[in-house]
matplotlib code that plots the C-alpha trace (Angstrom):
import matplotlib.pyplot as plt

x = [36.4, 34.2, 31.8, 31.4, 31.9, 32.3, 30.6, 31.1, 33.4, 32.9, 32.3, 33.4, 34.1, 35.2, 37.7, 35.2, 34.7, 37.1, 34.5, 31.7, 30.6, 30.2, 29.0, 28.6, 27.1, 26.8, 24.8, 25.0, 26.4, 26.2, 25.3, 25.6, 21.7, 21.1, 21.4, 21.1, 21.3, 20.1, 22.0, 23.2, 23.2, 24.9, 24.8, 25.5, 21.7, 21.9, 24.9, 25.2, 27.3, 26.2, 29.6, 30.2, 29.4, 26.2, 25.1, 26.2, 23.8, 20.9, 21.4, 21.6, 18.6, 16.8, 17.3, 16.3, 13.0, 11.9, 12.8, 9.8, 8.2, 8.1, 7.1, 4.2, 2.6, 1.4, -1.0, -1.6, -2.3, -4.7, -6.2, -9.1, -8.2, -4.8, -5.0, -4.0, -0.9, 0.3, 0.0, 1.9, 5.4, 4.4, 2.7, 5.6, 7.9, 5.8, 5.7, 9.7, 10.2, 7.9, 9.9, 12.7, 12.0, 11.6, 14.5, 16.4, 19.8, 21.8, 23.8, 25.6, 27.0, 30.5, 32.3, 34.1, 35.4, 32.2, 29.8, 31.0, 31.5, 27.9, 26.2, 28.4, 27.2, 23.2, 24.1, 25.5, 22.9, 19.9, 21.8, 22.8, 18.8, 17.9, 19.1, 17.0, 13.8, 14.2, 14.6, 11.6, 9.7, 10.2, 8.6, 5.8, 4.7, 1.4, 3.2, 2.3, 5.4, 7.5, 6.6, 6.6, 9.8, 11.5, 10.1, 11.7, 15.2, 14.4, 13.3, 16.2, 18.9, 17.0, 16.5, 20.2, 21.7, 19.2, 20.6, 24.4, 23.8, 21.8, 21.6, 18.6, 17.3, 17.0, 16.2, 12.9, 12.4, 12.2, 11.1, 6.9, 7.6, 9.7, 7.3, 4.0, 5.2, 3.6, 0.8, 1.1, 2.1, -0.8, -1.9, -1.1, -4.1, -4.7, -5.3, -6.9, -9.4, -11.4, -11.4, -12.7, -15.0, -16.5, -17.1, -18.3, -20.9, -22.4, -22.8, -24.5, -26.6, -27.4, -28.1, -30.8, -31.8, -32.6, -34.3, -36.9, -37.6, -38.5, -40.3, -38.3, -37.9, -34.2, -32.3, -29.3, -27.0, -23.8, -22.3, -25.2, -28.5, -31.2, -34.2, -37.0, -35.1, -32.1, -28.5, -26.8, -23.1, -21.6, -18.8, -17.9, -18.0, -14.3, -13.0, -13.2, -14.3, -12.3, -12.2, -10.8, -7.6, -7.6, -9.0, -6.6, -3.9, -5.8, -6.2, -2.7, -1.4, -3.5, -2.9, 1.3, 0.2, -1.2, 1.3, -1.3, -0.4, -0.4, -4.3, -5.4, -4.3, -5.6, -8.6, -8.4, -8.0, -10.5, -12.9, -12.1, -12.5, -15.9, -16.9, -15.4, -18.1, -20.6, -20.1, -19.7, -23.3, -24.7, -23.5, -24.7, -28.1, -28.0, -27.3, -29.8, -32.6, -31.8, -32.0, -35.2, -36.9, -35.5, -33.4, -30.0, -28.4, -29.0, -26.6, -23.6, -24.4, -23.9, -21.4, -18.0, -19.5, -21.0, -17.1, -15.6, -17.9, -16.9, -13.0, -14.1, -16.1, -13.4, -11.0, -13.2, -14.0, -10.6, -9.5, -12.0, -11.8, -8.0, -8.1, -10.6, -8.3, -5.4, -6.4, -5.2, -1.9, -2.0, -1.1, 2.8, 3.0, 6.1, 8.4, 7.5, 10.9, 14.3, 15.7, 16.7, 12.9, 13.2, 10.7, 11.4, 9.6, 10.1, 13.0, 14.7, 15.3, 16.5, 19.5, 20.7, 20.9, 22.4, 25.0, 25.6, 26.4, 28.4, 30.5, 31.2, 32.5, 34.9, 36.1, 36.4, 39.8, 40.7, 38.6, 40.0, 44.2, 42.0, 42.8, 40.0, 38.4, 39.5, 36.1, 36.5, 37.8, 39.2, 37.7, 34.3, 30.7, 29.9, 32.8, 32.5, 33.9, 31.0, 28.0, 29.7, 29.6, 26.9, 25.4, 27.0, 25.3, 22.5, 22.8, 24.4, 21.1, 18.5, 21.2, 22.0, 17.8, 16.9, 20.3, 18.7, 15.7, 16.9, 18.9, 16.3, 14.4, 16.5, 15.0, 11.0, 9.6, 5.9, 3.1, 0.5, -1.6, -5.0, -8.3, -12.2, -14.6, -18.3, -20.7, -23.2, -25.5, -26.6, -30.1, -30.1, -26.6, -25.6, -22.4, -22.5, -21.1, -18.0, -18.5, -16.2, -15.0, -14.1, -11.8, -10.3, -9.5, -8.7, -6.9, -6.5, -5.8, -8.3, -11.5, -15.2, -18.1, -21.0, -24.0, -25.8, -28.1, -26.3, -28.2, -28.1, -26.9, -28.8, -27.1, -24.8, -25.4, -25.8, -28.7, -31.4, -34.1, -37.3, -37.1, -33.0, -32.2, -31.4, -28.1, -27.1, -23.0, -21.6, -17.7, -15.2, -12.1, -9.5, -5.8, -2.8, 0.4, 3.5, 4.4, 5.3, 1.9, 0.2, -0.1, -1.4, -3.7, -4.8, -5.2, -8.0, -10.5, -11.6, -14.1, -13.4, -13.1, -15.7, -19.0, -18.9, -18.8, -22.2, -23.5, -22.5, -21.5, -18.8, -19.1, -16.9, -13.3, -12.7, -9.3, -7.8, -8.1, -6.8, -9.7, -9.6, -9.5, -8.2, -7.0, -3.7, -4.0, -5.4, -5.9, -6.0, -9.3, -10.1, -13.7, -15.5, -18.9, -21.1, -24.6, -27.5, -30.6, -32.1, -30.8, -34.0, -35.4, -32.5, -34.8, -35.4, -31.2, -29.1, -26.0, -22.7, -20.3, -17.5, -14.3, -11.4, -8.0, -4.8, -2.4, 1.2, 2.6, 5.9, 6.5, 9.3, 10.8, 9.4, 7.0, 4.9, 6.5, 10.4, 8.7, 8.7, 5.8, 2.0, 0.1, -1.1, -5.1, -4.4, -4.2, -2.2, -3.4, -2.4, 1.0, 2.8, 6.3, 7.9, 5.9, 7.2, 10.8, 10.7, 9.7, 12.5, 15.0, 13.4, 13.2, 9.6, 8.0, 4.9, 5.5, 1.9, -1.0, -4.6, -7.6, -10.8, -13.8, -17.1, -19.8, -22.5, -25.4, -28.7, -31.7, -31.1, -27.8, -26.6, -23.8, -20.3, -19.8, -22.4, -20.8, -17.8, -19.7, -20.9, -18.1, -15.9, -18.3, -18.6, -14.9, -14.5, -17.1, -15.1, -11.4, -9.4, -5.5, -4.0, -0.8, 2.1, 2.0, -1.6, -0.4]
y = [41.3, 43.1, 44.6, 41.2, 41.4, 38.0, 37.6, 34.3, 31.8, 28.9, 25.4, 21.9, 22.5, 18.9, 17.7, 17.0, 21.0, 21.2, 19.1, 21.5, 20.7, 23.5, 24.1, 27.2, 29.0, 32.8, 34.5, 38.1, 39.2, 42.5, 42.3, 44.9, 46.3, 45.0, 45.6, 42.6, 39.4, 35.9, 33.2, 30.9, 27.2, 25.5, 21.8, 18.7, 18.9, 22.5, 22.4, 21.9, 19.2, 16.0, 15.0, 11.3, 12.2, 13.4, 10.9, 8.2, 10.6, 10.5, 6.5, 5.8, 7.8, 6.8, 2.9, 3.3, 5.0, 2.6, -0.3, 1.2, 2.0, -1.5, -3.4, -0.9, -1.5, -4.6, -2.7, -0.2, -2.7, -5.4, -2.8, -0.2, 1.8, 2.3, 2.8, 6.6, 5.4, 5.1, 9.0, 9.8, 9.5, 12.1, 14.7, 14.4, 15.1, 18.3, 19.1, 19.1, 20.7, 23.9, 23.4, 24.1, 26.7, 28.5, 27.1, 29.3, 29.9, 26.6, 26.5, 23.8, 21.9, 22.0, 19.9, 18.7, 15.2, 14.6, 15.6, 13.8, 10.8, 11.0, 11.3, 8.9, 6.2, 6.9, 6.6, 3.3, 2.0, 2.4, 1.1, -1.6, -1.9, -2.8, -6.4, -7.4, -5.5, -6.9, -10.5, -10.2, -8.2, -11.0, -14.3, -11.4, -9.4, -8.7, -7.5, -3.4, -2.7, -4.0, -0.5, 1.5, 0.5, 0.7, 4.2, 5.5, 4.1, 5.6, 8.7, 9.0, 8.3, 11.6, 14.1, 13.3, 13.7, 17.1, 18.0, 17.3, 19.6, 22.8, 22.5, 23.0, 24.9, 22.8, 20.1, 21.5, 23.1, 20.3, 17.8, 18.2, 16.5, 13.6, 12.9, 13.3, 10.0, 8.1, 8.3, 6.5, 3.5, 1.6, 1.7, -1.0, -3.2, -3.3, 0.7, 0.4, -2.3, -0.3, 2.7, 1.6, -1.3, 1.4, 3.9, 1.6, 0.0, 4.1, 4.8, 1.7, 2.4, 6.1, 5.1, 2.5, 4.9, 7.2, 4.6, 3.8, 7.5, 7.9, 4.8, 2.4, -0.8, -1.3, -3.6, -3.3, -6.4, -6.2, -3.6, -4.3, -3.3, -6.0, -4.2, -6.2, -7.0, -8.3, -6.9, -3.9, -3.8, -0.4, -0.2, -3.7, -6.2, -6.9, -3.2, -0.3, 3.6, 3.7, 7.2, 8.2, 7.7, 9.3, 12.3, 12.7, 12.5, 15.0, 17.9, 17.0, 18.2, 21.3, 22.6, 22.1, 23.5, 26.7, 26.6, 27.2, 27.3, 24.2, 25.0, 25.4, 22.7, 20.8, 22.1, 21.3, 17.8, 17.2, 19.1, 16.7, 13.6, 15.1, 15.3, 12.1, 10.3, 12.7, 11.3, 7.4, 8.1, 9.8, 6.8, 4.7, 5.8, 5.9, 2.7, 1.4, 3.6, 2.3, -1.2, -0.7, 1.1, -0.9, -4.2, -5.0, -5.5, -2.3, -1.5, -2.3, 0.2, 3.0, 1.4, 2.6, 6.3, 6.9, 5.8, 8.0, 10.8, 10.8, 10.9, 13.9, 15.5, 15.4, 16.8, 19.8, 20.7, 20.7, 22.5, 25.1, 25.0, 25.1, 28.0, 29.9, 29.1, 30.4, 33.6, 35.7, 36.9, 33.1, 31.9, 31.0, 31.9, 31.0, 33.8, 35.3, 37.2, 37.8, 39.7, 42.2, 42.5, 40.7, 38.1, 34.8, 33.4, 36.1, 35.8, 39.0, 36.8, 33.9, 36.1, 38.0, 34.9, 33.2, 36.1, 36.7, 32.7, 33.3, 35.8, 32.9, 30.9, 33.0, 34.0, 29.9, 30.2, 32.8, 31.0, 27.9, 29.6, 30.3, 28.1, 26.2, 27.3, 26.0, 24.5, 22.3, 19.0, 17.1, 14.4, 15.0, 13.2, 11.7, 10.6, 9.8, 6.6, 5.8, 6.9, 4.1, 1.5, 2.2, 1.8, -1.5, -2.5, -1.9, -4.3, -6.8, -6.4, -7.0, -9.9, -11.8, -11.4, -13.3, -16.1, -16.6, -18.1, -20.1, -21.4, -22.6, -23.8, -26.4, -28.5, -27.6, -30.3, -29.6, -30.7, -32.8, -30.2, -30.4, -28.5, -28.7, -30.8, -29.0, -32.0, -30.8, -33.2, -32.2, -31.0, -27.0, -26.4, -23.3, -21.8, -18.2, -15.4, -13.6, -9.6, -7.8, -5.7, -9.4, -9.6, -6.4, -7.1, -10.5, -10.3, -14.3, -16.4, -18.8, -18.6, -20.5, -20.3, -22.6, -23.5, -26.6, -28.7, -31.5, -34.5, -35.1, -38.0, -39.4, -42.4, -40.1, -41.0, -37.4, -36.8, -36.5, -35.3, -36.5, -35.4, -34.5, -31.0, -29.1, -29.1, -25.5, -26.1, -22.7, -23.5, -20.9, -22.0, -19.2, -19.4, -17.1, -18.4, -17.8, -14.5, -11.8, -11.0, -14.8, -14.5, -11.2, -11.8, -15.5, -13.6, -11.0, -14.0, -16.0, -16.6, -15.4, -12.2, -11.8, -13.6, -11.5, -8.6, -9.4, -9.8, -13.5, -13.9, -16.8, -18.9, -21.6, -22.1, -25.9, -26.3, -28.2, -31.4, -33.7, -35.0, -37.7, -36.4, -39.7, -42.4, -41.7, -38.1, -35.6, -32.2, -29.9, -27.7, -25.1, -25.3, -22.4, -22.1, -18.9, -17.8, -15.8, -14.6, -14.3, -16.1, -16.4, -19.0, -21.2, -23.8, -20.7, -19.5, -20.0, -21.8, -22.0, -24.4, -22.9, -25.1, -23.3, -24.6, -22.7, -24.8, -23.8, -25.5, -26.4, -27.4, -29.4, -32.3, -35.3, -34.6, -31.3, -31.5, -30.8, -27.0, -25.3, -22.8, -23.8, -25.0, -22.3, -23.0, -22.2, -18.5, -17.7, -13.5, -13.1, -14.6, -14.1, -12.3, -15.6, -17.5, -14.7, -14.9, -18.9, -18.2, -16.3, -18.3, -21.3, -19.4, -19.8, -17.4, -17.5, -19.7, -20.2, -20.7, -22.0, -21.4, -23.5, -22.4, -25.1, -23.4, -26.1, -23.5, -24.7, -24.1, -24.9, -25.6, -29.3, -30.4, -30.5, -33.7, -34.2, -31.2, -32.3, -36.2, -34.3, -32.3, -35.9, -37.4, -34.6, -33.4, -36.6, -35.8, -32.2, -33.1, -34.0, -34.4, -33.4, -33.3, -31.3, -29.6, -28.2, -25.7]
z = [-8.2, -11.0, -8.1, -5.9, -2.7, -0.6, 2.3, 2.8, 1.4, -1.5, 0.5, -0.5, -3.8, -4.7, -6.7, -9.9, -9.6, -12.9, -14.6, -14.1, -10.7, -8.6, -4.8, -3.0, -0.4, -0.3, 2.6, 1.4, -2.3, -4.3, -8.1, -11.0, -10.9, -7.7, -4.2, -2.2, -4.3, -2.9, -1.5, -5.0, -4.8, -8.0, -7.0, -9.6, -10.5, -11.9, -13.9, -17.4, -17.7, -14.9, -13.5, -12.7, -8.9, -9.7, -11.9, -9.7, -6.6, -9.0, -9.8, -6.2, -5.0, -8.1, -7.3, -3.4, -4.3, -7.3, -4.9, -2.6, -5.4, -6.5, -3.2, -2.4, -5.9, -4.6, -2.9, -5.1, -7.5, -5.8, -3.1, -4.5, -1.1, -2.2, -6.2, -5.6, -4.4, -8.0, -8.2, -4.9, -6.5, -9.5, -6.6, -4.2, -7.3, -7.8, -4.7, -4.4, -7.8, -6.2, -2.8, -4.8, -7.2, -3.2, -1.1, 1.1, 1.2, 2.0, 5.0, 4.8, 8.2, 9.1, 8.0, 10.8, 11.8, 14.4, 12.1, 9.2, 11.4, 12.5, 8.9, 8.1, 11.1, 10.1, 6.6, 7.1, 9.5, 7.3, 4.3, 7.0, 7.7, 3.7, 3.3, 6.2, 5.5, 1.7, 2.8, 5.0, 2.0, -0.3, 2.3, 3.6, 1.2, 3.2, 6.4, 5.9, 8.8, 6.4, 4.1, 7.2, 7.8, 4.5, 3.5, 6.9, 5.4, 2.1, 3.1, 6.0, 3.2, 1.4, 4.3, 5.1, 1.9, 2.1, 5.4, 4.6, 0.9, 2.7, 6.6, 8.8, 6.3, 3.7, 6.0, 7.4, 4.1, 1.9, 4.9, 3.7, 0.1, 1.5, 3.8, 1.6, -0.1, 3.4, 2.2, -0.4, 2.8, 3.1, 7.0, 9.8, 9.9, 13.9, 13.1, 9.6, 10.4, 13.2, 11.6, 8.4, 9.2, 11.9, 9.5, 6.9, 9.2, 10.3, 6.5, 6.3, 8.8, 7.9, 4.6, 5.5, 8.1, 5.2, 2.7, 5.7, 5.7, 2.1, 2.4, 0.6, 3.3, 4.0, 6.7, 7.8, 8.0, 8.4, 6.0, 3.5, 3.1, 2.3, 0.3, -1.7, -4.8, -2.9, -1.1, -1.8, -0.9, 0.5, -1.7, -1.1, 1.9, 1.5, 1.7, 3.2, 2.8, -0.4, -0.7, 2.9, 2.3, -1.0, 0.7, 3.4, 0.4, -1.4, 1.5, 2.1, -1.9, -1.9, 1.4, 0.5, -3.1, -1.6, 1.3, 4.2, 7.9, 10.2, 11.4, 8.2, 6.9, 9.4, 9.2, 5.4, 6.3, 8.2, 5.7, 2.8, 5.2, 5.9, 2.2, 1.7, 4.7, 2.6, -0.9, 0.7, 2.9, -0.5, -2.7, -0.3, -0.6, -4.3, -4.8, -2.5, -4.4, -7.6, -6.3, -4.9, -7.5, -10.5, -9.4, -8.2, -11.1, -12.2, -9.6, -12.1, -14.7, -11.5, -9.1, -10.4, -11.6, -8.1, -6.9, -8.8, -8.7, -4.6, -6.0, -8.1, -4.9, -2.8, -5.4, -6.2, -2.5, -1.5, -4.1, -3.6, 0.4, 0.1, -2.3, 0.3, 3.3, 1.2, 1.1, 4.2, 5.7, 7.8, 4.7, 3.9, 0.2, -1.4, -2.7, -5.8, -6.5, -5.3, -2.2, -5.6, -6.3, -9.9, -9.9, -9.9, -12.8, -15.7, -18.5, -17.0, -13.7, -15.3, -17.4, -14.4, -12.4, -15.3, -15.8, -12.0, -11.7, -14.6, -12.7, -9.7, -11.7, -13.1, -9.0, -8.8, -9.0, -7.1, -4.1, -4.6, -3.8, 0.0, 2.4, 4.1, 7.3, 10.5, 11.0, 8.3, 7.6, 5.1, 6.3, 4.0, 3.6, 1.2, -0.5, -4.1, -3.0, -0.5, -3.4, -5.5, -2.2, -1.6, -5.2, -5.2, -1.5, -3.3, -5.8, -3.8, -1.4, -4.2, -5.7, -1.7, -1.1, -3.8, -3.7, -0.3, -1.5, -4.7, -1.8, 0.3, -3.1, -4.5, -1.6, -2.7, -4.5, -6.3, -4.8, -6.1, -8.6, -8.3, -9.8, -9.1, -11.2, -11.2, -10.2, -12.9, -12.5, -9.0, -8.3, -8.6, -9.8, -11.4, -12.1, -10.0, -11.7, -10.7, -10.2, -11.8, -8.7, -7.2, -10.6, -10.3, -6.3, -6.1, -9.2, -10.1, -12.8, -13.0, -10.4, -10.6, -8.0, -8.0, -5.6, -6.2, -3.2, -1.4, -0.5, 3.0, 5.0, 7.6, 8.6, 11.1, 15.0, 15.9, 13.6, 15.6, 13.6, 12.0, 8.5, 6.7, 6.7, 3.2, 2.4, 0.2, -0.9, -2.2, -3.6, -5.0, -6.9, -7.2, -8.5, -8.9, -10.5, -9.2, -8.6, -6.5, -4.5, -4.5, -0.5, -0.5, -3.2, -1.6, 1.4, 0.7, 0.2, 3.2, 4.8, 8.2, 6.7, 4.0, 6.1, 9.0, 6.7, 5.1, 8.2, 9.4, 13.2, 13.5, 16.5, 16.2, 14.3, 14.6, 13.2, 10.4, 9.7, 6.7, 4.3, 1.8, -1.5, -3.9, -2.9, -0.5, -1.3, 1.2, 1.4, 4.4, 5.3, 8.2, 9.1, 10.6, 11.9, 10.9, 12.2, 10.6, 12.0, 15.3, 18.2, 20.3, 17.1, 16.6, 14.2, 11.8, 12.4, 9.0, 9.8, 7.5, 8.0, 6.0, 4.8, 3.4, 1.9, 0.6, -1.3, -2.2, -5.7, -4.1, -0.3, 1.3, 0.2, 2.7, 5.0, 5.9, 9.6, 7.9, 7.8, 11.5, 9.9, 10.7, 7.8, 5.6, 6.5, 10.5, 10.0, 6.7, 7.4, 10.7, 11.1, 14.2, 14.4, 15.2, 12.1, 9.8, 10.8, 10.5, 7.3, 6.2, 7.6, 6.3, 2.9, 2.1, -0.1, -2.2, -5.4, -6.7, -4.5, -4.8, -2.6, -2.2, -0.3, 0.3, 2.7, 3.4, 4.5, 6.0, 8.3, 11.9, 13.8, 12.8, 14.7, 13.5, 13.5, 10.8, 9.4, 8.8, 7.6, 4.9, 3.4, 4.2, 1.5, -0.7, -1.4, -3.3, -6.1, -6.2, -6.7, -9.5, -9.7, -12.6, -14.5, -12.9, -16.7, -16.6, -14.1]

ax = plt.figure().add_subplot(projection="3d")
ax.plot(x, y, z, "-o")
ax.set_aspect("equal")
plt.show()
């Protein structure tokens, strides 16, 4: 055998093997020049020419992990918390390709009947598990389970093909880079909403806290600070600490990267969190200084370098704390060389593995005349036969998804377009500028704001006052076209969200109720109350009376009640389970959407009835319908 002696024989070497493809599994080998020689893996990836096997494994894989890649973008995209998501795929790629530059030796499972039956019965199950989650993907795009849910299905398909290829082994040793792509999985909101709304509200604080010391006056409300020149956000009321998440992804990549131990990377993690509070509390600050001692819009020209400057923190202290922790025997470096002592990354290691694979292939023969162990089976996993079912699975999941709802859609009619004329002729109005962050977020196609004063009515019986009360109307017009995140995007405006986080308590939701718009047309709204100020001088209290409405382009032909799902206005971003599966049954998803918000602020509490009186007469003066074309 030219100085090769087996200890262990050639697995699974399938049928394509004459084609190039190659797969073996040697636990001990001797090598001219060397006296131990590491276990050799030559799988479908490695070879020179890709049989059709392979490529049909690499189209498959491919395919699952852009699917993922393509729903969670949607967050990546309209979500400043989750921009770094877009880099996750490229790091857990890195992280892989150094994973495998270090794997151990495979060993491979048996490949008996019972455990080729059981990969098998997963296998199927999470493929199984895709044409539901896709369906409910497509009607619910904001549901964050949903990507909980499909990244375990994608990244079970992976560590089982891992597992089937190299064992336990390769299982555990390639598990880390698989999982790092959760990151990238934007959190649950019942755990993301306390987290970050708490520690938005203690940097807040500290910072005002810290402007009081160095005599600058500063009070706190809500998650903005109020000095003499006007608010000052802390990294937007809508969002959260941007950059915590980013850190936790961060400490994650350098302590794989330097391959510390489980305490030390913990300990990494928490370190980069704590810079990450550090930089927010230290922005925070800033920006409230350079409000005060200039003016708030000043605060533009610094807002996305302070951001980014926290991003660059983080990166540099982790990098710096991870190369510190690294140093030490608690450290698991990856191997450097060969069990020969060559090492790995010179030219001299890459011949002699290249002329000792060489020398397998030329024993191929002469292994292939062996007869199979009695441990194995012919019955074998995965079939080139299943990788092209389940290729086809996929397809047919991504082509049945969307059938479903061009189904359901041949009985949507549109619905009566409409768009928001500017009474320009009121006393005080003024068109309010957009920020650009709310751009960038919201991401809309069209979207005006204006504030203007409303003359009151008094004729309303529950007016009980001697002089009217001044009438403030704020309105915001946003509008996305159809497209594959409308409800998500729709969703991260409204006021039950965005008041309290400026510091407005809301005391009342009041439901919706149908208001005359044009003659026979009517449009719903959801009013909410909101209160400012302190409670013990309710006379000198600011009140908002806030109505909000989210229109679809197409509903149901006939009437509203044909549809089993609430109105959009009753709680479009906090659906029930029950809501969310009438919704895909019923087929709905998001085919254009438009949101109007009128906030009718004033000095005192007035009563809702009187409320409600007002924005009756005002909508009116607001509304136009226009041609189904204009949209």
């Amino acid at each position: 055998m030219g100085g090769v002696e087996w200890a262990c024989r050639l697995r699974d070497i399938s049928a394509a093997a004459g084609a190039g493809e190659t797969e073996s599994c040697y636990e001990s080998q001797s090598m001219p020049g060397a006296a131990i020689a590491p276990c050799s893996t030559t799988t479908p990836l490695l070879v020179r020419g890709f049989s059709v096997r392979a490529a049909a494994t690499l189209v498959f894989f491919g395919a699952l992990w852009f699917v993922l890649c393509r729903h969670l973008s949607g967050e990546w995209s309209v979500n400043a918390q989750y921009n770094y998501g877009w880099f996750v795929p490229f790091f857990a790629l890195l992280l892989f390709w150094l994973r495998w530059e270090g794997r151990p030796p495979c060993r491979p499972i048996p490949r008996t009947r019972r455990s080729s039956s059981l990969l098998l019965a997963i296998a199927v199950l999470a493929l199984l598990l895709l044409f539901p989650v896709r369906l409910f993907e497509i009607a619910n795009p904001d549901w964050r389970p949903l990507g909980w849910v499909h990244a375990a299905v994608v990244t079970t398909l992976t560590l089982l093909y891992i597992w089937y290829r190299g064992g336990a082994t390769w299982l555990r040793h390639f598990a880390f880079p698989i999982g790092f792509f959760f990151v990238a999985v934007p959190w649950v909101t019942p755990m993301e909403a306390p987290i970050i709304q708490g520690l938005m509200h203690a940097i807040a604080a500290l910072a005002s806290e810290t402007a009081n010391l160095f005599g600058i006056p500063a009070q706190l409300e809500g998650n903005l600070i109020r000095v003499s020149t006007g608010l000052v956000g802390v990294n937007e009321a809508c969002s959260g600490v941007r950059s915590l998440q980013t850190a936790l992804m961060i400490g994650l990549l350098f302590g794989e990267v330097k391959r510390l131990s489980i305490w030390r990377r913990i300990a990494l993690l928490c370190a980069a969190a704590a810079i990450a509070f550090v930089g927010n509390y230290a922005r925070a600050f800033f920006l409230v200084w350079i409000a005060a001692t200039q003016n708030v819009s000043a605060i533009d020209r610094w807002h996305d370098f302070a951001g980014y400057s926290i991003v660059a923190t983080v990166f540099v202290g982790s990098l710096g704390l991870a190369a510190l922790l690294g140093r030490g025997p608690a450290a698991a470096k990856p191997p450097t060389q060969d069990r020969s002592g060559v090492p790995w990354a010179t030219p001299q290691a890459f011949a002699s593995r290249r002329a000792w694979r060489a020398e397998i292939r030329d024993q191929k023969s002469e292994v292939n005349e062996e007869k199979p162990s009695v441990h194995e089976s012919n019955f074998a996993f995965p079939r080139f036969s299943f990788l092209i079912c389940a290729l086809v699975w996929l397809v047919a999941v991504e082509v049945g998804s969307v059938w479903w709802y061009r189904a359901h859609e041949r009985n949507l009619v549109a619905s009566t377009p409409w768009t928001v004329h500017w009474p320009e002729s009121a006393p005080d109005f003024h068109l309010l500028k957009l920020d650009e962050e709310v751009r960038r977020t919201l991401r809309f196609d069209e979207g005006e704001a204006a504030s203007w004063s409303c003359q009151p009515i008094d004729w309303v019986e529950t007016v009980n006052r001697a002089t009217p009360t001044r009438i403030t109307c704020f309105a915001y017009f946003f509008r996305w076209k159809p497209g594959r995140n409308s409800a998500l995007l729709a969703n991260l405006h409204r006021p039950d969200v965005c008041l309290p986080a400026i510091g407005w308590e809301q005391v009342a939701d009041n439901g919706v109720r149908q208001y005359s718009a044009v003659a026979s047309f009517a449009l719903p709204f959801r009013h909410f109350e909101f209160r400012h100020g302190t409670k013990e001088n309710p006379p000198a209290q600011q009140v908002a009376n806030a109505f909000y409405c989210l229109w679809e382009d197409r509903a149901p032909a006939g009437t509203v009640a044909a549809s089993l799902l609430p109105q959009m206005t009753t709680s479009p971003s906090t659906w029930t389970r029950g809501e969310r599966v009438r919704a895909v049954l019923e087929g709905r998803r998001h085919l254009g959407q438009q949101v109007m918000e009128v906030v009718l602020r004033t000095r005192g509490v007035i009563d809702q009835k009187e409320a409600q009186a007002e924005f009756a007469a005002l909508l009116p003066r607001l509304i136009v319908v226009t041609p189904a074309e204009s949209h």
